[in-house]
C-alpha positions as CSV (number, residue, x, y, z in Angstrom):
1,X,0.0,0.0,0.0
2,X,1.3,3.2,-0.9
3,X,0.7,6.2,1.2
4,X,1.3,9.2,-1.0
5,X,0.0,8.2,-4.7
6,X,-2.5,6.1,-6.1
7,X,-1.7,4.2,-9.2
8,X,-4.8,3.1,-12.0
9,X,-4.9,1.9,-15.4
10,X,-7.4,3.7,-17.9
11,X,-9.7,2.0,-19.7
12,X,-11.2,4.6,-21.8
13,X,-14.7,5.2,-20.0
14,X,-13.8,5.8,-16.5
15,X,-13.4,9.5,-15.5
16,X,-13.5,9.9,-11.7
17,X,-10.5,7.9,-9.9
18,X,-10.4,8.3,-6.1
19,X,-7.8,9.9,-3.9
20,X,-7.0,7.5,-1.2
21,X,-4.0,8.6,0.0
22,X,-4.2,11.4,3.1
23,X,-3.0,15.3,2.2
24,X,-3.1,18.5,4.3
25,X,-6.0,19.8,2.9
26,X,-4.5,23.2,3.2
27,X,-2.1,22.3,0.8
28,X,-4.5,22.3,-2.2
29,X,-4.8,24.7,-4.4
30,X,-8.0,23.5,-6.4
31,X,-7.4,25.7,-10.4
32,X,-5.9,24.7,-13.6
33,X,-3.1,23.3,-12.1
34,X,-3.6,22.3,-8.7
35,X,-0.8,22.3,-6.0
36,X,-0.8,19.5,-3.3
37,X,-1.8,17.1,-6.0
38,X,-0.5,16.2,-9.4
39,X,-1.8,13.8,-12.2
40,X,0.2,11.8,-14.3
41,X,-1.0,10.4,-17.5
42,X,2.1,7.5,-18.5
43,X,4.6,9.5,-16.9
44,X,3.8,12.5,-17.7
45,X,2.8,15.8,-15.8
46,X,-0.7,16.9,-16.6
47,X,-1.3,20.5,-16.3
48,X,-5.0,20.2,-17.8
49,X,-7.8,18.2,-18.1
50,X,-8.8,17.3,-15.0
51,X,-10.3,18.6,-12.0
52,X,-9.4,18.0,-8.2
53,X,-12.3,17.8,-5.7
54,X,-10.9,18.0,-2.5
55,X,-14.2,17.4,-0.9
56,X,-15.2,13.8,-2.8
57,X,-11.5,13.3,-2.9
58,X,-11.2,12.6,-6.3
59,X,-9.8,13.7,-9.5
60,X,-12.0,13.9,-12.4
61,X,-10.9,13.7,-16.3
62,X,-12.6,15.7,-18.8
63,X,-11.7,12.8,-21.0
64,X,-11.4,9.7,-19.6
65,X,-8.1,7.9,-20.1
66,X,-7.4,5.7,-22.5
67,X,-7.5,2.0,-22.5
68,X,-4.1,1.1,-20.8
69,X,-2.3,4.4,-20.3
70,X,-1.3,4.5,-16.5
71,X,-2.8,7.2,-14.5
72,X,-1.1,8.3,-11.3
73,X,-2.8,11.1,-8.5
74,X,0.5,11.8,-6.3
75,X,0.5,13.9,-3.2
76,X,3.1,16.8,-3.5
77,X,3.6,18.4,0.2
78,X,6.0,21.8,0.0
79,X,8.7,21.3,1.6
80,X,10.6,24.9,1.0
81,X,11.4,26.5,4.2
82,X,9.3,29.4,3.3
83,X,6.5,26.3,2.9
84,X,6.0,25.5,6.7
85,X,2.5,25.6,7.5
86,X,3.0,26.3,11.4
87,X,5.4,28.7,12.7
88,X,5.8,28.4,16.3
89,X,6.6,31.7,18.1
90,X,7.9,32.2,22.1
91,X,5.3,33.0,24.1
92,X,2.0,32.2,22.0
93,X,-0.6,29.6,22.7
94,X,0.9,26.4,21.2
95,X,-2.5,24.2,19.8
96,X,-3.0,20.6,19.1
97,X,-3.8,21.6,15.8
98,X,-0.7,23.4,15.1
99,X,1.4,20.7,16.4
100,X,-0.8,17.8,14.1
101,X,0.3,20.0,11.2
102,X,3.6,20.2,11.4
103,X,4.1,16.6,12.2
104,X,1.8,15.5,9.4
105,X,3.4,18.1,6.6
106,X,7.1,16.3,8.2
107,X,5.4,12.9,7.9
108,X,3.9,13.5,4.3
109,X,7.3,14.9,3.3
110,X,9.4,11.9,4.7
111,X,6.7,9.5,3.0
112,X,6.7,11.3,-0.2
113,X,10.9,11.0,-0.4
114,X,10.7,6.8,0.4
115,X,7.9,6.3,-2.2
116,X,9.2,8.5,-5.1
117,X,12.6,7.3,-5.2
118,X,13.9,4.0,-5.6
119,X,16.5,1.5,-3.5
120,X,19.8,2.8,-4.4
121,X,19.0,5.9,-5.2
122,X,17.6,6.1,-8.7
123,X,16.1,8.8,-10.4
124,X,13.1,7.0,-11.8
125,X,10.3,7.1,-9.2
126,X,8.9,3.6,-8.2
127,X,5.4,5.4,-8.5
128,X,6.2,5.9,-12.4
């Protein structure tokens, strides 16, 4: 089981595929393009063609797939410094909240680096 991509196979009618994988929904930016998440049709960055419903959890095709071209939804945390979702200060109110999101966003991160490289360090991602 992966936990940061889900892997499908078109077959030329299906247009919804799920998103199983768990994401900080504040992560998402839902457009043309969404951030958080990215679709891969054979390999390949899509950029359009699709929408991302964060509330179904699901991406949907405005074309379904063809038959056998793999289709791969892959969670995409930021991980820039400038990224960090929680910013803890001195002296403020620290939440459980806070705390869950910055050890998820460091979880998703970690998780995302396993599952998109390879043993040895290859640069073709095992999810590809």
């Amino acid at each position: 089981m992966a936990f940061s991509f889900d892997s499908y196979t078109g077959d030329g009618a299906t247009t919804d595929y799920s998103i199983t994988f768990d994401y900080l929904p504040e992560t998402v930016v839902v457009s043309a393009t969404p951030k958080g998440i990215e679709v891969h049709l054979d390999g390949v960055k899509q950029t359009s063609g699709y929408t991302v419903d964060t509330s179904l959890n699901r991406v949907t095709f405005t074309t379904a797939p063809t038959a056998a071209v793999g289709v791969t939804i892959l969670r995409v945390t930021p991980r820039a410094a400038a990224d960090r979702l929680v910013d803890f200060a001195d002296a403020t109110v620290l939440t459980e909240a806070q705390m869950d999101t910055s050890a998820l966003q460091l979880l998703y991160i970690a998780q995302e680096a396993f599952e998109q490289s390879s043993s040895g360090g290859s640069a073709t991602p095992i999810y590809l």
